[in-house]
MARBA-3410 file (N, C-alpha, C, O; in Angstrom, 1 decimal):
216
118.1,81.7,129.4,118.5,82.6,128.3,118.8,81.8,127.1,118.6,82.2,125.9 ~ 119.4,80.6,127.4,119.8,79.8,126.3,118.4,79.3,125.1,118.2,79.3,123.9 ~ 117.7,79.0,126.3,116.2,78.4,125.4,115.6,79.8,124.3,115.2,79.7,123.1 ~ 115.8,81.0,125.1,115.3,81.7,124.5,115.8,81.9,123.1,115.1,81.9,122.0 ~ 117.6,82.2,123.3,118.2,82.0,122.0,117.6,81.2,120.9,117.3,81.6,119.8
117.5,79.7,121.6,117.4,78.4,120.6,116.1,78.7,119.8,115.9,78.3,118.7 ~ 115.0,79.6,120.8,113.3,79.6,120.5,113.3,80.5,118.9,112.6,80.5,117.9 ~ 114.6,81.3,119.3,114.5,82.2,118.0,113.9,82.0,116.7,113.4,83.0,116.1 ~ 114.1,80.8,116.2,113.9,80.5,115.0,112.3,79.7,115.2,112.1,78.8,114.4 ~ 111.9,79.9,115.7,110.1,79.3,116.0,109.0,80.2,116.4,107.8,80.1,116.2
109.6,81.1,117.2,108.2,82.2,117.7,108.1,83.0,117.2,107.0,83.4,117.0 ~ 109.5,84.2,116.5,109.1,85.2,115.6,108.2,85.0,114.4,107.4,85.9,114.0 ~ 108.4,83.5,113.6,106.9,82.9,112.5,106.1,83.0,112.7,105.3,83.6,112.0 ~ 105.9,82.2,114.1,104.9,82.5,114.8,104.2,83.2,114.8,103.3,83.0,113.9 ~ 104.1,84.2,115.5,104.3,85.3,115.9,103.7,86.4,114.2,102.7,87.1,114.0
104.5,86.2,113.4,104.4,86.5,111.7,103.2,86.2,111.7,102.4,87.2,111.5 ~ 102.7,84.8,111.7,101.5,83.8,111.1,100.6,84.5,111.9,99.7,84.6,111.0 ~ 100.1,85.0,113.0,99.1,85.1,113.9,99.4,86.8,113.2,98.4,87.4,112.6 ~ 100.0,87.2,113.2,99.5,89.2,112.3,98.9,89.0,110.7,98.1,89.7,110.2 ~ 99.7,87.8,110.2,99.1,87.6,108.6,97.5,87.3,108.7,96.7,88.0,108.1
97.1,86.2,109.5,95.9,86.1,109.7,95.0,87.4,110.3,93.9,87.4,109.8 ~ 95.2,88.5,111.3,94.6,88.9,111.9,94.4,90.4,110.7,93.4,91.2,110.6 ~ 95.3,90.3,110.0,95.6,91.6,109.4,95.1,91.2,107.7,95.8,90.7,106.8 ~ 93.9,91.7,107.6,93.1,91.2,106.2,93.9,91.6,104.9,94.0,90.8,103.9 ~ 94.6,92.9,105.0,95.2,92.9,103.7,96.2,91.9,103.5,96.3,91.6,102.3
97.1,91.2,104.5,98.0,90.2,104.3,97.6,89.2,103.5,97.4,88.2,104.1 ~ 97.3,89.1,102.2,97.1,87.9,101.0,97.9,86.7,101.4,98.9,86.3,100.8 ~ 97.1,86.0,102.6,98.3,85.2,102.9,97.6,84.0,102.2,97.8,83.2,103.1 ~ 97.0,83.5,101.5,96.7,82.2,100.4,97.5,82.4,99.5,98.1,81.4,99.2 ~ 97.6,83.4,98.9,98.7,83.0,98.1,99.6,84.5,97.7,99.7,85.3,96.9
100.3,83.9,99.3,101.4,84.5,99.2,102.8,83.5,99.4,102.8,82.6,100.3 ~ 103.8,83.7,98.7,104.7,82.8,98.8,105.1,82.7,99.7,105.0,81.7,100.5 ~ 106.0,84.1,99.9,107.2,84.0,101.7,106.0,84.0,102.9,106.6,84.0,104.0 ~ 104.3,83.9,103.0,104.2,83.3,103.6,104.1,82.0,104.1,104.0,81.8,105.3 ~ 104.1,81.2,103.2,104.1,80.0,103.2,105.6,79.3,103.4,105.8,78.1,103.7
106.3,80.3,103.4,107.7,79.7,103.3,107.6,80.1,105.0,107.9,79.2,105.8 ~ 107.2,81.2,105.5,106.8,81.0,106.7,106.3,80.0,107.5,106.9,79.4,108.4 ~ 105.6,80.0,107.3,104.7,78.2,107.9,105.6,77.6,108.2,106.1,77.4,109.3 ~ 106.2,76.8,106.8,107.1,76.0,106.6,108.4,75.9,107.8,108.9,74.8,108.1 ~ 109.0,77.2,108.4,109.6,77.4,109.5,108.9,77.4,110.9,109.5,77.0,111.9
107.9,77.8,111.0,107.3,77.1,112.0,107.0,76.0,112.0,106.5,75.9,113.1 ~ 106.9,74.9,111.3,106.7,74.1,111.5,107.8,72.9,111.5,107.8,71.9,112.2 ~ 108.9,73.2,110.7,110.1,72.5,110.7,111.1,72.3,111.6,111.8,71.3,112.0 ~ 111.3,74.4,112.1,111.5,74.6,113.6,111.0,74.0,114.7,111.6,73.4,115.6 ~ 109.8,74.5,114.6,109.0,74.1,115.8,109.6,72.7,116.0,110.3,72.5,117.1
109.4,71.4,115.1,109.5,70.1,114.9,111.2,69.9,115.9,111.4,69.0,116.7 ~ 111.8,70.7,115.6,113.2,70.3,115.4,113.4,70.5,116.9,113.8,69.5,117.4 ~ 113.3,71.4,117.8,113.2,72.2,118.6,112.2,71.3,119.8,112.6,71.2,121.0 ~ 111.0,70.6,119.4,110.2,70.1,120.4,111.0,68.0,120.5,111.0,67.1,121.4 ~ 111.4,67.9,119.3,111.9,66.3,119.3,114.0,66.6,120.1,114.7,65.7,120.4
114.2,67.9,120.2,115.6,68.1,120.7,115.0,67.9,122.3,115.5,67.1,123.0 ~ 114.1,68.6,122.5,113.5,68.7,123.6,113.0,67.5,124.4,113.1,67.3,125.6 ~ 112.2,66.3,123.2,112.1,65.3,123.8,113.5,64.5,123.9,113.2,63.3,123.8 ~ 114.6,64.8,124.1,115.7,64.0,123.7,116.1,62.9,122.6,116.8,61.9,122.5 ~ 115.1,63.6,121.5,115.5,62.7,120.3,117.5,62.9,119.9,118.1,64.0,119.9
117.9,61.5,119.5,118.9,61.7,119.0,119.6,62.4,118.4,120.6,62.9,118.6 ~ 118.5,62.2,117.1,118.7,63.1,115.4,117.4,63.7,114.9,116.4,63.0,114.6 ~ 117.3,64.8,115.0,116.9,65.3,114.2,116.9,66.1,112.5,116.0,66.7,111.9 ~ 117.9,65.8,112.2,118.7,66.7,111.1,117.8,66.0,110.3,117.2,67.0,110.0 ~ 117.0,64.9,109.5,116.6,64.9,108.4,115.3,65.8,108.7,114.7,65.6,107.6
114.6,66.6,109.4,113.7,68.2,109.6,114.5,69.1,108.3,114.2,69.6,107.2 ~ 115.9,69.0,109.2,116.3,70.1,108.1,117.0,70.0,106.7,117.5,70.9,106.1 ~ 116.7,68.5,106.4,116.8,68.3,105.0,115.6,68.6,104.3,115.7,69.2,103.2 ~ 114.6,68.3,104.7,112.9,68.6,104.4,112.8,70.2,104.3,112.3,70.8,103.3 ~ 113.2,70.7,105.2,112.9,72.5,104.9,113.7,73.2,104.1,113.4,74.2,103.5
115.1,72.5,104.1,115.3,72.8,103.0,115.0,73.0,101.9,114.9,74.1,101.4 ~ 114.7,71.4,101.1,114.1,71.4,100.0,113.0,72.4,99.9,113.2,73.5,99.3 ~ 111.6,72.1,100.8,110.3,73.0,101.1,110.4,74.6,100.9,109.8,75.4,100.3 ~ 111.4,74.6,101.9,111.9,76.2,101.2,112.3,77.0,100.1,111.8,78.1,99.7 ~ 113.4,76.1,99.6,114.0,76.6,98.2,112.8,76.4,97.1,112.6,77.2,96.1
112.1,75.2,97.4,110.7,75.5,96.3,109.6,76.6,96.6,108.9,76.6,95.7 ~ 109.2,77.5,97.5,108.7,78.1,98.1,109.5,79.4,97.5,108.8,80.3,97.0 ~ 110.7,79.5,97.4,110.9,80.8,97.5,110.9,80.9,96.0,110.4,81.8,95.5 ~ 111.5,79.8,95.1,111.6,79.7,93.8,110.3,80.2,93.2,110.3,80.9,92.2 ~ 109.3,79.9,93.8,107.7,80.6,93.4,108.3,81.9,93.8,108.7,82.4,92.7
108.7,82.7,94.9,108.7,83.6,94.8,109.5,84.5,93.9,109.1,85.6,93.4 ~ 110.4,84.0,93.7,111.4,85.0,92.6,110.6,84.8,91.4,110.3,85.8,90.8 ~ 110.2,83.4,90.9,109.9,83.6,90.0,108.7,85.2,89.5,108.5,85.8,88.5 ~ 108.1,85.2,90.7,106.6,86.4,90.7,107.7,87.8,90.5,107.6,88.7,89.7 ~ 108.3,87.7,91.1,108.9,89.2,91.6,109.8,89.2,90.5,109.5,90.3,90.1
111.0,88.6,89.5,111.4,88.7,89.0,110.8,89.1,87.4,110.0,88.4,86.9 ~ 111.4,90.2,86.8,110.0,89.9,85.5,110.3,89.7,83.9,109.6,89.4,83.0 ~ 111.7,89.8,83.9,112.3,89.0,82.7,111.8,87.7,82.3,112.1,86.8,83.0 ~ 111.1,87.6,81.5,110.4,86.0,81.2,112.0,84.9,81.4,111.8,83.9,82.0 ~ 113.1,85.2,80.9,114.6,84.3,80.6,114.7,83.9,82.1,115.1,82.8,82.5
114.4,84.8,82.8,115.0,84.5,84.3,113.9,83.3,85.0,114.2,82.4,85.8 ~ 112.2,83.5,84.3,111.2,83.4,85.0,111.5,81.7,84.6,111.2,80.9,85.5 ~ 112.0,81.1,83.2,112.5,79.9,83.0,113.8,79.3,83.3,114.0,78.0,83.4 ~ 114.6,80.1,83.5,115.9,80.0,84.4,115.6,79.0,85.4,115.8,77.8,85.4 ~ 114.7,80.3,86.6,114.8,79.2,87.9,113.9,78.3,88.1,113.6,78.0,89.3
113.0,77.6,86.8,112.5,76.8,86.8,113.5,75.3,86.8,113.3,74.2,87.4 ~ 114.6,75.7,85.6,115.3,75.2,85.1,116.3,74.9,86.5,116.4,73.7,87.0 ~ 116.7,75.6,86.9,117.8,76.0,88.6,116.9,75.2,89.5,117.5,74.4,90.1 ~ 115.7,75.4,89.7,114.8,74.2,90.8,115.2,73.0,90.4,115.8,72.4,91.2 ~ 114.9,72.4,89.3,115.1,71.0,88.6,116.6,70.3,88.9,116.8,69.1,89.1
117.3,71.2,89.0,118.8,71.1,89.2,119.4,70.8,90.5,120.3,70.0,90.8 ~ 118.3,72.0,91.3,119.1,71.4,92.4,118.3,70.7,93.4,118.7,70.5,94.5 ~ 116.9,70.3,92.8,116.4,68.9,93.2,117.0,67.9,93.0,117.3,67.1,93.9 ~ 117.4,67.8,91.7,118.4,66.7,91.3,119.9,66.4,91.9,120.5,65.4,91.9 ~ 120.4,67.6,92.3,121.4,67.8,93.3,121.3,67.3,95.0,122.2,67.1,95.8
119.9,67.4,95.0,119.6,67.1,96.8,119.6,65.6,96.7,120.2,64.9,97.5 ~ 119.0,65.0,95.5,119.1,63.4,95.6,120.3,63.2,95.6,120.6,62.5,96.6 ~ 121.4,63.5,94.9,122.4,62.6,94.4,123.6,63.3,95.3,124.7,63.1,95.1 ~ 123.3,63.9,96.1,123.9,65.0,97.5,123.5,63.4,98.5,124.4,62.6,98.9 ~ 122.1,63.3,98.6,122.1,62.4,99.7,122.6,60.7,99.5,123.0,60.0,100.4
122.6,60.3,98.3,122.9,59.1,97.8,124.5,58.6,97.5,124.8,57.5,97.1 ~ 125.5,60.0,97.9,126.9,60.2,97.6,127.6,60.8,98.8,128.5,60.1,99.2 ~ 127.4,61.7,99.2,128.2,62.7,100.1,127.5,63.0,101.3,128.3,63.2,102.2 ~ 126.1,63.2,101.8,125.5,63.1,102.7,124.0,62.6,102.9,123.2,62.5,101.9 ~ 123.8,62.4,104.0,122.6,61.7,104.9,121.7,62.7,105.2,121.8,63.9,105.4
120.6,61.6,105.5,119.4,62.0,106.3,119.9,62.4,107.9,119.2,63.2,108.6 ~ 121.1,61.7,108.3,121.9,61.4,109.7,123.2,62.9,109.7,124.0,63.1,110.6 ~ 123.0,63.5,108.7,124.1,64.2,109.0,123.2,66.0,108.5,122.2,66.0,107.9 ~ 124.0,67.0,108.9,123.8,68.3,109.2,123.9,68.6,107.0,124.9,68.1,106.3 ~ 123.1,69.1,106.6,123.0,69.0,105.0,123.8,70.7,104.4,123.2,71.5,103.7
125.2,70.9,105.0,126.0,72.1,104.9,125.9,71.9,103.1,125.7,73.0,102.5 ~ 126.0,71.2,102.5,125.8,71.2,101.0,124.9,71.6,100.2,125.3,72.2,99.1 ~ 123.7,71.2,100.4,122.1,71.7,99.7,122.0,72.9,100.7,122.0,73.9,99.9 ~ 122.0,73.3,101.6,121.8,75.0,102.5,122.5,75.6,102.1,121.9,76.6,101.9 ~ 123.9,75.5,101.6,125.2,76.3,101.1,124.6,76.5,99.9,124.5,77.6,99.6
124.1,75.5,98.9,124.2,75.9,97.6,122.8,76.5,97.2,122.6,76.8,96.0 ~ 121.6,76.6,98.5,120.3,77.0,98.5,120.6,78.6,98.9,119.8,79.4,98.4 ~ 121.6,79.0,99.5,121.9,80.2,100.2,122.5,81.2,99.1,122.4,82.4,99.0 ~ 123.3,80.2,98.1,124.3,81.0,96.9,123.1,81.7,95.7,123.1,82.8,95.2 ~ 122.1,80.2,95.5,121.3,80.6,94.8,120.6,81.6,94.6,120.7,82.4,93.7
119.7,81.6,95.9,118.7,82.5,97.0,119.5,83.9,97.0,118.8,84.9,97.0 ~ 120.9,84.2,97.1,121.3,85.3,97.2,121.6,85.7,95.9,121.4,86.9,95.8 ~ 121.9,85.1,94.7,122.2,85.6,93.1,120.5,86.9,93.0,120.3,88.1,92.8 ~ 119.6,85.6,93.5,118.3,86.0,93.0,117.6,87.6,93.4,116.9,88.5,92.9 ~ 118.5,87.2,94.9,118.3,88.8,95.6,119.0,89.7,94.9,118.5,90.8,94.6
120.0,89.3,94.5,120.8,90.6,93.8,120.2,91.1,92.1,120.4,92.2,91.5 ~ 119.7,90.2,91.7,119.0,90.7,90.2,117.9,91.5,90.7,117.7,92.6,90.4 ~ 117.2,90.5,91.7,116.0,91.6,92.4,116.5,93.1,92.4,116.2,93.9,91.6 ~ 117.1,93.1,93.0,117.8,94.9,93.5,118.4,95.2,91.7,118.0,96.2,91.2 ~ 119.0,94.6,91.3,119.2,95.1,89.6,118.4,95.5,89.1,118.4,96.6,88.5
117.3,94.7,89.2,116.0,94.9,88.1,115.6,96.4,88.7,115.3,97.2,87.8 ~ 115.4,96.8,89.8,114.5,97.8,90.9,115.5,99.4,90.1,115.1,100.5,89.7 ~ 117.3,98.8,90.2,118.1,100.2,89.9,117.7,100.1,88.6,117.6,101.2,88.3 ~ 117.3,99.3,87.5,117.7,99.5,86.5,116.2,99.9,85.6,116.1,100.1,84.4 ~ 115.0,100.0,86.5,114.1,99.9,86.2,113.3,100.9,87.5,112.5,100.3,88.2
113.5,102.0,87.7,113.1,102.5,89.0,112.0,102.8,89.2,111.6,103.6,88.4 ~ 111.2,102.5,90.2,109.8,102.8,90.1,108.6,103.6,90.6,108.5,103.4,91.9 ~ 107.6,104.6,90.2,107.6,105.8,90.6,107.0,105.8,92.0,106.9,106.9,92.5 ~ 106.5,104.7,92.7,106.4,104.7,94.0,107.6,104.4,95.1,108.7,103.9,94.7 ~ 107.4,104.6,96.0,108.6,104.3,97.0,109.0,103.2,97.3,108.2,102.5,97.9
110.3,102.8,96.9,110.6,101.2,96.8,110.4,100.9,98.8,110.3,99.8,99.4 ~ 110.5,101.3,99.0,110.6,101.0,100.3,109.0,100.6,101.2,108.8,99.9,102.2 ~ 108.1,101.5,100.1,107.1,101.3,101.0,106.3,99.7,100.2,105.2,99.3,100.5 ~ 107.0,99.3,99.4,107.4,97.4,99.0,107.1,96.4,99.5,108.1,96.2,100.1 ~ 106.6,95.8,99.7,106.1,94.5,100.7,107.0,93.7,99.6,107.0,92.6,100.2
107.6,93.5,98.6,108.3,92.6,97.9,110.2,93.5,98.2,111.3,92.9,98.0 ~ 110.1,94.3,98.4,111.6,94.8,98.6,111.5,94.4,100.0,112.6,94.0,100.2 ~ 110.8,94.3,101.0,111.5,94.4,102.3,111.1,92.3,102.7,111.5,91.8,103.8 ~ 110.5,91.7,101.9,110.7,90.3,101.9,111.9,90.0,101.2,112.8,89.2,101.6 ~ 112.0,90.5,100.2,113.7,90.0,99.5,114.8,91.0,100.6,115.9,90.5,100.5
114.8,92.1,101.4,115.9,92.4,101.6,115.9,91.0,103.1,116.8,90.2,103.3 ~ 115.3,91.2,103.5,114.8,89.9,104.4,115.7,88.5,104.4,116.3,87.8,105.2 ~ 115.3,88.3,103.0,115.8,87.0,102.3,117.5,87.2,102.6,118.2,86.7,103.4 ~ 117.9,88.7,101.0,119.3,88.5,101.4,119.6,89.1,103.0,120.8,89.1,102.9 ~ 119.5,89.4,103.9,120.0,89.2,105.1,120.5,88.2,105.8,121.5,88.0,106.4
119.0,87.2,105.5,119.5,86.0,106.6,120.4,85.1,105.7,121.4,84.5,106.1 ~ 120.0,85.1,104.4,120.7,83.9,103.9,122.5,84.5,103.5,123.3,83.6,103.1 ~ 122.8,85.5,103.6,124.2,86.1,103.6,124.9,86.0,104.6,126.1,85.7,104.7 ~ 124.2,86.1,105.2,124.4,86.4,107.1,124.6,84.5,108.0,125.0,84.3,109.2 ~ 124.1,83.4,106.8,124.0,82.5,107.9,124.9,81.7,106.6,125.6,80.8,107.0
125.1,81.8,105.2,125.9,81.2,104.6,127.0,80.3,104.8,127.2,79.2,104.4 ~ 128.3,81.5,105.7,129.2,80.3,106.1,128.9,79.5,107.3,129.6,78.5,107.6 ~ 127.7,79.8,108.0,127.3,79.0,109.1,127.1,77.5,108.5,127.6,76.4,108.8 ~ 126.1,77.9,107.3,125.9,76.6,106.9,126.6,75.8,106.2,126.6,74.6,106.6 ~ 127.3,76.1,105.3,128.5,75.5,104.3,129.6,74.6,105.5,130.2,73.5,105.4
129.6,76.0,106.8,130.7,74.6,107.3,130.4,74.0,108.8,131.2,73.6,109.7 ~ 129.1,74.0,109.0,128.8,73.5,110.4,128.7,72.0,110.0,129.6,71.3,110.6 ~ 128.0,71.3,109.2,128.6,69.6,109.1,129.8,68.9,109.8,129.9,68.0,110.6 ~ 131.2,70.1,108.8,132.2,69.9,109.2,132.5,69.9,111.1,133.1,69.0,111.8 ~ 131.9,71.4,111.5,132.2,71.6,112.9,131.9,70.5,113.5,132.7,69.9,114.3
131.0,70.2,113.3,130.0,68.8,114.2,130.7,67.4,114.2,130.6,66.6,115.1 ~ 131.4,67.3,113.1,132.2,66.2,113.0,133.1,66.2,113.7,133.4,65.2,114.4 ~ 133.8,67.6,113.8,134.7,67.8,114.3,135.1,68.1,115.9,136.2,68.1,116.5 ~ 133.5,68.3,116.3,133.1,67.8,117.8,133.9,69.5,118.7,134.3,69.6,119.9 ~ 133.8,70.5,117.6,134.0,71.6,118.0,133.1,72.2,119.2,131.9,72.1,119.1
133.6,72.7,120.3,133.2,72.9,121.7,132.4,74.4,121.4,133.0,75.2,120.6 ~ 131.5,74.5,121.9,130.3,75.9,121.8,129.9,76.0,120.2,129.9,77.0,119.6 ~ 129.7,74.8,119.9,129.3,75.0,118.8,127.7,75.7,118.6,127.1,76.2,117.7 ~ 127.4,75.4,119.6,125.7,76.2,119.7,125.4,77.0,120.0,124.2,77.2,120.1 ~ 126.6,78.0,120.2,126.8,79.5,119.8,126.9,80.2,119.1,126.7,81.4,119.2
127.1,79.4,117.9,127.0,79.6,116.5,125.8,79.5,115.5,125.5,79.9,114.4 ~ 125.1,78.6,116.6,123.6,78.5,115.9,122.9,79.6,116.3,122.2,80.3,115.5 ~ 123.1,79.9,117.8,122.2,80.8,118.5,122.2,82.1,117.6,121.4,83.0,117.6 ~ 123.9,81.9,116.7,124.2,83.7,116.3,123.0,83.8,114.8,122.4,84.7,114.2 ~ 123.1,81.9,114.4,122.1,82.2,113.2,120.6,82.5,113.5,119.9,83.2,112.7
120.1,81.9,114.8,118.7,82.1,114.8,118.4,83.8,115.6,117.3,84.1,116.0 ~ 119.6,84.6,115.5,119.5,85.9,115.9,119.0,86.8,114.3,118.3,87.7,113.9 ~ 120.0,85.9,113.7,119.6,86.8,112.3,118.4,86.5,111.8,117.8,87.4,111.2 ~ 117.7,85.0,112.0,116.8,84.7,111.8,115.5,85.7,111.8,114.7,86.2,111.0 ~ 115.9,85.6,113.0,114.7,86.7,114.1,114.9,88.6,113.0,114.0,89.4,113.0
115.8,88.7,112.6,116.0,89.9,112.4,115.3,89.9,110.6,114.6,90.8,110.1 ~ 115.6,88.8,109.9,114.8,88.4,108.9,113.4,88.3,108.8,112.7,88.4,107.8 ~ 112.8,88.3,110.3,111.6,88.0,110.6,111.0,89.5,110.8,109.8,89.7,110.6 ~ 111.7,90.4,111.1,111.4,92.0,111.6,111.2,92.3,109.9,110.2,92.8,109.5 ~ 112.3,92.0,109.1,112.0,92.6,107.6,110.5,92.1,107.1,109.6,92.9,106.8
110.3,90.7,107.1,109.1,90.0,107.0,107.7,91.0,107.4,106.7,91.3,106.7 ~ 108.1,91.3,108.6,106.8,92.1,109.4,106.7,93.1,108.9,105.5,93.4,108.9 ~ 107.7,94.4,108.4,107.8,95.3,108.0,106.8,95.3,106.3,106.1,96.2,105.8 ~ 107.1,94.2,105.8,106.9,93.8,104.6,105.0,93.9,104.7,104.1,94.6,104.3 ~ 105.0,93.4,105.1,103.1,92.7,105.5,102.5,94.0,105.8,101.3,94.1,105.4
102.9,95.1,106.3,102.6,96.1,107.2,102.3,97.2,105.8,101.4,98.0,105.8 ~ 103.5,97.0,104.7,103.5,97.6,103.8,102.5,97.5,103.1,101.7,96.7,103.5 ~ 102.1,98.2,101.9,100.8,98.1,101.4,101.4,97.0,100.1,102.5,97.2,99.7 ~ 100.3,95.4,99.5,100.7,94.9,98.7,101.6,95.2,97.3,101.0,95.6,96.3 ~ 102.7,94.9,97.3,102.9,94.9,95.5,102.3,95.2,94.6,101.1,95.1,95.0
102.3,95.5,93.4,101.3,95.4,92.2,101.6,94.1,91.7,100.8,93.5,91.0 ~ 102.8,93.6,92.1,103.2,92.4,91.1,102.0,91.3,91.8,101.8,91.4,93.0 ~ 101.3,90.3,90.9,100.0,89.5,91.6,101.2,88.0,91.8,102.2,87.6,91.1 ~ 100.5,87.8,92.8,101.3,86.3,92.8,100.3,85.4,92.2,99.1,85.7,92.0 ~ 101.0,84.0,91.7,100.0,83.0,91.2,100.6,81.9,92.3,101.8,81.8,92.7
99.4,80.8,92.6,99.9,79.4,92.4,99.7,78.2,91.7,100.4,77.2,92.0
END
């Protein structure tokens, strides 16, 4: 049962990636949150098969997906978001907090340690962005069914997991230091929401495309 928990965060992508491919309308070349998909299969997967081989450390995986992700999704807000101010904003906000991930790792943490600092401030970000999303949608309402959205139910997706796993990440560094007992109970509870991020995801794909075009 435990493995299964831990698998959470690797086979629901999975699992995603194999319906995007099979299912033609899924624009998955250039689609962002698919790619940000991948990106979890493959960082998971990584993290999950080197725990498996009894690697030590793996935590610099999840400094890499971090970064990989927050640029990933940053394409995506920027598509979905349509205020041109905002659309230079988080170009401006990427720059920043690349330059935050260097000087994060060169000051306060490692490749060797759990990155509760760039996840925490990737999660704060990522959730502002969700909430203008939802602003823009009340304040601007539109005459098809928001719901039947393939861009509303990837962003509700987004703020789920990343609200939902926020204090996980901000203070699990700490926990680990602190050599806190069941602490991988706590993971298990993130890669549950994960999995439930992954149901919005599918729901998303299933929907008929956006009007909004993505670029790369």
């Amino acid at each position: 049962m435990r493995f299964v928990f831990n698998a959470l965060d690797t086979f629901p992508p999975l699992l995603l990636l194999g319906y995007a491919f099979v299912r033609a309308r899924v624009a998955w070349r250039t689609d962002w949150v698919f790619w940000f998909v991948v990106a979890q299969c493959v960082f998971n997967g990584l993290a999950t098969t080197t725990q498996l081989m009894g690697t030590t450390n793996n935590l610099y995986l999840y400094h890499i997906n971090c970064v990989v992700s927050f640029v990933l999704l940053s394409g995506f807000f920027r598509q979905v978001l349509r205020p041109v101010r905002l659309k230079q904003a988080i170009g401006w906000v990427l720059l920043l907090f690349l330059t935050f991930f260097v000087i994060n790792l060169l000051y306060w943490e490692n490749i060797s340690t759990f990155n509760s600092n760039t996840l925490g401030l990737a999660s704060l970000i990522l959730i502002v962005y969700c909430l203008l999303y939802y602003l823009d949608k009340l304040t601007h309402p539109a005459t098809d069914n928001i719901t039947k959205s393939t861009h509303f139910w990837y962003v509700t997706g987004l703020f789920t997991y990343y609200v939902s796993s926020f204090f996980i990440f901000v203070t699990y560094r700490t926990l680990t230091q602190q050599q806190i007992s069941n602490l991988g109970f706590l993971w298990r509870i993130h890669n549950v929401v994960f999995l439930i991020m992954c149901g919005y995801f599918l729901i998303g794909m299933i929907c008929k495309p956006s009007q909004e075009k993505y670029k790369l």
